[in-house]
N, C-alpha and C positions, 0 to 999 in steps of 0.2 A: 799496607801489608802486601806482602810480595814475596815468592820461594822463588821469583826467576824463572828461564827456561828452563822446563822439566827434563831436556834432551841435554841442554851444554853437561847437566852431571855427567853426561857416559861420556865427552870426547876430553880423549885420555893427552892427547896429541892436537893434530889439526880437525876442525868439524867436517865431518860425514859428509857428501855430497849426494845429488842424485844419483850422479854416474856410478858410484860404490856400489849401489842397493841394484840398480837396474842394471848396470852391465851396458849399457850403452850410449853414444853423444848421439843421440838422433833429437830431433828437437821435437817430435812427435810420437808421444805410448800412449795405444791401448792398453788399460788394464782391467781385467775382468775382475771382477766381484761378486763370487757368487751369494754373498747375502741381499745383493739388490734385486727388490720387487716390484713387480706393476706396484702404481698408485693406487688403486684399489683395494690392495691387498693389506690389511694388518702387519704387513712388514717389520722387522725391528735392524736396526746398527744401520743404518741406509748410510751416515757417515761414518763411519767405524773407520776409515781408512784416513782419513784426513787429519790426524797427528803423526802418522807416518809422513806424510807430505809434507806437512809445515815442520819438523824436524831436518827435512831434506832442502828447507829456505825456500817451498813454497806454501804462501800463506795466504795465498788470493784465490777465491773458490766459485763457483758457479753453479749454484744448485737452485733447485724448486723453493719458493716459500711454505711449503706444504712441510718441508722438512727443520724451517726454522722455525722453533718449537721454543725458545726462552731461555734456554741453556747450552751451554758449551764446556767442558773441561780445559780447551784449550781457546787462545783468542786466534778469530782469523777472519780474515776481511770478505764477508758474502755480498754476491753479487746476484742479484734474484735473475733465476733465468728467464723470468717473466718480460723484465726489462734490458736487460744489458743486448749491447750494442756491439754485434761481431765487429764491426769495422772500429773503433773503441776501446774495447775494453784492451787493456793490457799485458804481455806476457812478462812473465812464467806466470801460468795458470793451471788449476786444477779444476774441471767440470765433472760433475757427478750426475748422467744421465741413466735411465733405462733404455733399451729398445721401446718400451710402448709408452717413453716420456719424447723420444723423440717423433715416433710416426704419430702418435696421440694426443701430442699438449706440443705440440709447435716448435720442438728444438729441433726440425731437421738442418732448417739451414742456417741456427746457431751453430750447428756442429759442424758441415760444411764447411763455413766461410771460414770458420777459425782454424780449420784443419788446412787449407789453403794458405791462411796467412803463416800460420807456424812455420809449415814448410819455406813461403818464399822467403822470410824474416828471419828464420831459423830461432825464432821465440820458442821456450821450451811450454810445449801443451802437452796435460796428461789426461786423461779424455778414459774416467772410470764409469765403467759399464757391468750390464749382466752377460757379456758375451762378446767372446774375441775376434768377431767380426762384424759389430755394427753395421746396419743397413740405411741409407740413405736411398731410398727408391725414386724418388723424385728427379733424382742427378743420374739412373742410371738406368739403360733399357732393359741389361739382362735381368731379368729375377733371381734373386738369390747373390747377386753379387754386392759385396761390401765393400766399405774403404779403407780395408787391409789391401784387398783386390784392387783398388782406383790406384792407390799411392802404396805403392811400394815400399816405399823409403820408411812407413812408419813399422814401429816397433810395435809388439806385444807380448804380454806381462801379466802373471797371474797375480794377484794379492794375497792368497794366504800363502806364497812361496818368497813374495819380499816381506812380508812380515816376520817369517821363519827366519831368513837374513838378516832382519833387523835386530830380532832376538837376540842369533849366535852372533853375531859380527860387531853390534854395536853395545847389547846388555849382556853379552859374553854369558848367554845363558842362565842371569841370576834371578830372573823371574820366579816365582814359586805358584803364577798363579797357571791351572794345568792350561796346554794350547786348546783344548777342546771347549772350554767355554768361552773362551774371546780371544779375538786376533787385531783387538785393539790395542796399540803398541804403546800407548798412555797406560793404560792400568798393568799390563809389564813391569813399563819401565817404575810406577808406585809401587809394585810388586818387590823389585829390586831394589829402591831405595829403604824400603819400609824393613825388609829381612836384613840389609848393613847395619840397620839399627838394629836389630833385635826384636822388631815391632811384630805384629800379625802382618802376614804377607798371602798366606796361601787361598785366599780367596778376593771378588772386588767388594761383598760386604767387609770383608777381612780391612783391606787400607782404609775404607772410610769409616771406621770406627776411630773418632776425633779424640777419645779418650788415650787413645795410645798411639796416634798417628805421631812420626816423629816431626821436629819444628820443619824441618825444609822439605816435608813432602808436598807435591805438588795438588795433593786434595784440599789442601786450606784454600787454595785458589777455586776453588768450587763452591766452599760457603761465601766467599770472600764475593764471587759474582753477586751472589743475591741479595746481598748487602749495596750494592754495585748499583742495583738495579732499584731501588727505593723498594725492597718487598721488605720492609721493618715491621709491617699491620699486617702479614700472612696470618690469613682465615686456618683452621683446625682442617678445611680439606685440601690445603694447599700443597699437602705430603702427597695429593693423589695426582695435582698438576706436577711436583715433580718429578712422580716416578713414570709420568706418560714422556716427560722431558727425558729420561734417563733412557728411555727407549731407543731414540736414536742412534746411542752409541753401545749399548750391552746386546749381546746377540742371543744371551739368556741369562738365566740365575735373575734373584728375587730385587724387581727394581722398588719395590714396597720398603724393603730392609735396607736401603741404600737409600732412598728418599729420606726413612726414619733419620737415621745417623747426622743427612747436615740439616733437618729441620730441629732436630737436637741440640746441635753444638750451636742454632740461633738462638734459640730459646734459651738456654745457659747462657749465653753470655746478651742477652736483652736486646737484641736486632744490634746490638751497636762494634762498629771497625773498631773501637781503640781497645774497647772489652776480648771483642775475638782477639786481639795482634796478642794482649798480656796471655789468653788463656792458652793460644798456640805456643806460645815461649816458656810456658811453665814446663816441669820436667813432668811426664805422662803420670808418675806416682803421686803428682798431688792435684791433677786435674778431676 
């Protein structure tokens, strides 16, 4: 079972590119994030941004294992920053650091070396942060200066303003979920397929309610993960390991009543893919 890429539904024409959303061929963007926080912190959506990217044909990522939590809405290929290999890994890439993930947990000269290579290789790196001028001190004697400062040539880029762009330019607006509670461009674009149908749309408890979700929305691939993943014997608290998983990408609103909805639609249809595919193809009025 499979709804496809959630993104090919909006290209009307030819598919979107980076260059559309960001405005520029630099092979090298900063872009800030203000939902990113120290690791310490309770933090929530830490990748919230990364269906915007793999919409844009990047799908190779570089983040903390602290953040891969068991769950994904979207599929994309993570690369623990723990291990990967600047001189290695491969472009187009998308890395999702903090400031105090790089001077604190060892990504400075992850970020370095690969800011270096993009530029001589002109490999596209987009290099998401809490802050539009990342600090690499170790590389630099002045204080205070970053490597917007060192390298010139690179660009920077807010995210909730290519999100905004993604909205009007690519879902032409038809979201109905408000912008103030997520600027995750995945539940959007569920948002906009879910209202062509007639479905609920106005909220993200709203598309993952399986009883009226329509057949090609992209949240069947969400139960369809966990299926995926051999959890057919989920324990009575496993609705409380989802909704910590659901953290990563919701920036608020109730990750408990969204947990509910696809540990629901398992249980109806008995842990089992062929049970889920019938019940997603049924018409929502006799699910």
């Amino acid at each position: 079972m499979t709804t496809g890429h959630w993104y090919e539904r909006f290209d009307d024409s030819e598919p979107i590119q980076l260059v559309d959303i960001v405005h520029t061929r630099t092979p090298t963007i900063v872009v800030r994030d203000s939902q990113l926080q120290k690791r310490r912190k309770q933090a929530r959506a830490q990748l919230r941004s990364l269906p915007l990217f793999q919409s844009l044909g990047l799908n190779r990522v570089v983040h903390t294992d602290l953040w891969d939590n068991e769950y994904s809405p979207i599929d994309y290929e993570h690369i623990s920053s723990e291990d990967a290999d600047p001189e290695e890994v491969e472009f187009p890439l998308v890395h999702v650091v903090t400031q105090d993930g790089i001077l604190e947990y060892g990504e400075e000269d992850l970020v370095r070396r690969l800011i270096e290579r993009s530029l001589d290789e002109g490999g596209q790196y987009v290099l998401i942060t809490d802050t539009t001028a990342p600090q690499t001190p170790n590389y630099t004697k002045k204080p205070g200066r970053s490597v917007v400062d060192d390298f010139p040539a690179i660009a920077v880029r807010d995210y909730a303003s290519l999100a905004n762009s993604f909205g009007e330019d690519v879902l032409g607006g038809r979201s109905r979920i408000p912008v103030v509670d997520t600027r995750n461009v995945f539940f959007h674009a569920a948002s906009a397929i879910h209202d062509e149908a007639g479905a609920p749309a106005d909220s993200i408890e709203a598309v993952f309610d399986y009883t009226q979700a329509p057949t090609d929305s992209p949240v069947w691939d969400s139960a369809r993960y966990f299926l995926e993943h051999d959890l057919d014997n989920v324990l009575e608290d496993y609705a409380d390991h989802i909704r910590e998983a659901l953290r990563s990408w919701m920036e608020r609103g109730d990750t408990q009543r969204v947990a509910n909805h696809i540990l629901e639609v398992l249980r109806v249809c008995d842990y089992d893919a062929s049970t889920l595919e019938n019940y997603r193809q049924r018409d929502a009025k006799y699910r």
